[in-house]
C-alpha positions in Angstrom: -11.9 -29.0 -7.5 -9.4 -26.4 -9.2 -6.3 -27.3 -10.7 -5.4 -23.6 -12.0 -7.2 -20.5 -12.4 -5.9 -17.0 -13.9 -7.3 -13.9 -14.7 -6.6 -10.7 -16.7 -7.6 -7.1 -17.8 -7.6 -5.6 -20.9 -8.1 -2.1 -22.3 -10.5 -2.1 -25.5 -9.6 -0.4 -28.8 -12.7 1.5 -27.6 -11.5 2.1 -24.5 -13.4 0.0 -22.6 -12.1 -2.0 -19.5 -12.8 -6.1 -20.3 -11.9 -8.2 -18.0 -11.0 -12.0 -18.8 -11.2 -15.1 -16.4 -11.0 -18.8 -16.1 -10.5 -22.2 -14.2 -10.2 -25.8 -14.8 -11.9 -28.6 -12.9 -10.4 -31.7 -11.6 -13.7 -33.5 -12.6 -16.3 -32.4 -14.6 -19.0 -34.6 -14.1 -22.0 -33.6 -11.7 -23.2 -29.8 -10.8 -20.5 -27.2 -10.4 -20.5 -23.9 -9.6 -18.2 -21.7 -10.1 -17.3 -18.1 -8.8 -14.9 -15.4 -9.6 -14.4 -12.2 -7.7 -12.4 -9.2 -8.0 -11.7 -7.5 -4.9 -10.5 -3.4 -4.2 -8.8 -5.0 -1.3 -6.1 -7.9 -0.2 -7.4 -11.3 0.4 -6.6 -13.9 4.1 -7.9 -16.9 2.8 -8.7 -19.4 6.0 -10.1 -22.8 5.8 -13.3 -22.8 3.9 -14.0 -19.0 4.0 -12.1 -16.2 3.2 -11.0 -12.9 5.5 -11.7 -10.1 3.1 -13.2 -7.2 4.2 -15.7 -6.5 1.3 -15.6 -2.9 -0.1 -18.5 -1.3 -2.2 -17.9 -2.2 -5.7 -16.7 -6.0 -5.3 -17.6 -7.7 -8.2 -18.7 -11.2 -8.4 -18.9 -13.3 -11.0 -21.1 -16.4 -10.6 -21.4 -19.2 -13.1 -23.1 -22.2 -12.2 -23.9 -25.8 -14.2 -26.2 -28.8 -13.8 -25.2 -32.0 -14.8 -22.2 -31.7 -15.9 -23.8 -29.5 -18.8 -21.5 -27.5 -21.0 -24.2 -24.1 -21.5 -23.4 -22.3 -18.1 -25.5 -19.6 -16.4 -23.7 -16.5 -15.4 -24.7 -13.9 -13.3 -22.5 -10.8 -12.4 -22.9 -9.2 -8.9 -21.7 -6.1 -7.2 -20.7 -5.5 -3.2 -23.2 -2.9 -1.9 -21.9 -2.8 1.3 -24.0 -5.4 3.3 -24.5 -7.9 0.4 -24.4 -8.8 -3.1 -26.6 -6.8 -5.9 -27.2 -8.8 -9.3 -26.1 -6.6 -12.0 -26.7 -8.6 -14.9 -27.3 -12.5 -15.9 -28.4 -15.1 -18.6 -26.9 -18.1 -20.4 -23.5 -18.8 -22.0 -22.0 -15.5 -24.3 -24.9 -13.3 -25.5 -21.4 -11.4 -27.0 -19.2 -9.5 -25.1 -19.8 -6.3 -26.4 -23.4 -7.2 -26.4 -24.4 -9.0 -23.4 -21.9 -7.5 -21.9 -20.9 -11.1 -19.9 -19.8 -14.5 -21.3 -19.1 -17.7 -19.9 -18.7 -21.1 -21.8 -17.0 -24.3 -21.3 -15.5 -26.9 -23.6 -17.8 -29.2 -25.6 -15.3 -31.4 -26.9 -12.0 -33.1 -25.6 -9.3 -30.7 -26.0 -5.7 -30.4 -25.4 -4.0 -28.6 -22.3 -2.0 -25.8 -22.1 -0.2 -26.9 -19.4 0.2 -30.4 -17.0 -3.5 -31.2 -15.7 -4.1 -34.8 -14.1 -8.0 -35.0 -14.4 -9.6 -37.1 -11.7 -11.0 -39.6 -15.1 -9.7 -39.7 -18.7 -6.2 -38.9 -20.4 -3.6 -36.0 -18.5 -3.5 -33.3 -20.4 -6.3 -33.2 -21.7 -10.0 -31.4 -21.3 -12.8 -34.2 -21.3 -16.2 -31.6 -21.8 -16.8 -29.3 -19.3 -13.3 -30.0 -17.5 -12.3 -25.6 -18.7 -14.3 -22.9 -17.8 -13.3 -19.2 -19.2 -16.1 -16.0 -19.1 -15.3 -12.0 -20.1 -17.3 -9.4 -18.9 -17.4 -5.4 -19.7 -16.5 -3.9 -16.8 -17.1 -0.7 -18.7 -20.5 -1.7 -20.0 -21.6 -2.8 -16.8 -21.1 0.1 -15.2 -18.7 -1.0 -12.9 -15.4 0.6 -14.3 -14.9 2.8 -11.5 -12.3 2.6 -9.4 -9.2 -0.2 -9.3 -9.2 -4.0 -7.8 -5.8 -5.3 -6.4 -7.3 -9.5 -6.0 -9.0 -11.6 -8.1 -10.4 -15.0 -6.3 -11.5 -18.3 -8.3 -14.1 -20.5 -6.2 -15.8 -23.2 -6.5 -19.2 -23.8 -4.4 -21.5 -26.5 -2.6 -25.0 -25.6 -4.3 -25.7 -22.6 -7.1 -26.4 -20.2 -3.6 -24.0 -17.4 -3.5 -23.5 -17.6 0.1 -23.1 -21.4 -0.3 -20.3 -23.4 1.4 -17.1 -22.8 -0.5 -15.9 -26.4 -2.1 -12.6 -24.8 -3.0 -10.6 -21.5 -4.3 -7.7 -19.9 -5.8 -6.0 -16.5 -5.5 -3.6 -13.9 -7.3 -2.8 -10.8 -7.5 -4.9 -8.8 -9.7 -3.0 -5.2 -10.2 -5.7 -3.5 -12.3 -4.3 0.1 -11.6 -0.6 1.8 -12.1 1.0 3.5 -9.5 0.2 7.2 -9.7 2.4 9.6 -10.7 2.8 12.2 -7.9 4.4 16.1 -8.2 4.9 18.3 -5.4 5.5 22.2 -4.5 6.9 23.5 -1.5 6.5 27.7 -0.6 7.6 29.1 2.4 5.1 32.3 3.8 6.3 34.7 1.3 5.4 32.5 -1.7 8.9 31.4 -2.8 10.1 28.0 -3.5 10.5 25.9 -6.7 12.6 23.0 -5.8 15.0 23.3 -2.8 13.2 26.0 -0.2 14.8 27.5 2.8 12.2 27.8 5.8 12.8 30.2 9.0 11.9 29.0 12.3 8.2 29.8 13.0 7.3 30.2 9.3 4.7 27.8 7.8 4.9 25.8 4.2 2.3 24.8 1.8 2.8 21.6 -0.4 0.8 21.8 -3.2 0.3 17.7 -4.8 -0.9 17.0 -7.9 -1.3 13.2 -8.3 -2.1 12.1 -12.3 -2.3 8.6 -13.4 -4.4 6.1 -15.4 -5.5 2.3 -15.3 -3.1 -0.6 -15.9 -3.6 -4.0 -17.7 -3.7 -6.4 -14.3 -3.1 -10.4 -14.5 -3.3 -12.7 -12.5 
């Protein structure tokens, strides 16, 4: 069902955290659904499921057509820690920095980016409803809290988000820098501010002050 699927994060002049996604299809005709999550932890895909231990915070994004149609329904979910909780849904864009969500397809045959043998028409190119791409506000949504490390494109059996997966993708999705980490070593009387001499039988403290802030992440 996928040929390619990517996704990135980017930092709004306002400083809010968007985060933009999208697939293409090997057919488009029929019902599709299509999923995107973005996971805190690391991903062991394994036949038709996938071996990652959820954490609180998970975000799904579900979009799902009938017919082939081009006017998808997306719904954003969060990981409570036994299931799924819908955070927000509706049709196609309502605006980004509205609706906080959008997801739309092509309506018209388009040219590729890159090499893409569709299972009918011309390679390279987009028949209607062959690219799907959505945004949502991470920020908005109240889900900017924290950092994801895997992003996982899907595509599903029926609109059910526990369905049978039909297929999926994975990257890397690095949404958070390294931190930058200082440290302080004092022996019992206090001293020390870079190399430290310590007696036998004397105890240290090591002060750490960790600072850092939140990367772009692709994938």
């Amino acid at each position: 069902d996928i040929d390619h699927a990517f996704a990135a994060a980017y930092n709004a002049a306002d400083g809010d955290l968007l985060v933009y996604f999208g697939l293409d299809r090997y057919a488009q005709n029929g019902a599709a659904q299509d999923g995107f999550w973005f996971l805190r932890g690391q991903l062991n895909p394994s036949g038709s499921s996938f071996g990652a231990a959820h954490q609180v915070g998970d975000v799904l994004v579900q979009i799902d057509f009938e017919n082939g149609g081009t006017n998808p329904q997306a719904g954003v979910y969060e990981w409570n820690g036994s299931g799924i909780t819908l955070v927000s849904s509706g049709t196609t864009c309502a605006g980004i920095g509205s609706g906080h969500r959008c997801a739309i397809s092509n309506t018209a045959n388009s040219n590729t980016a890159w090499s893409f043998d569709p299972k009918t028409g011309a390679d390279n190119v987009y028949l209607p409803g062959h690219f799907v791409e959505g945004g949502i506000n991470l920020t908005d949504l109240g889900l900017d809290d924290g950092c994801f490390s895997t992003f996982f494109a899907e595509t599903r059996s029926s609109p059910s988000e526990d369905s049978t997966l039909s297929d999926y993708g994975s990257g890397s999705f690095p949404l958070c820098v390294a931190p930058d980490i200082e440290t302080q070593v004092k022996n019992d009387q206090g001293e020390g501010d870079g190399m430290v001499t310590i007696n036998a039988g004397e105890s240290i403290t090591d002060t750490v002050t960790v600072g850092g802030s939140k990367g772009d992440g692709k994938g």
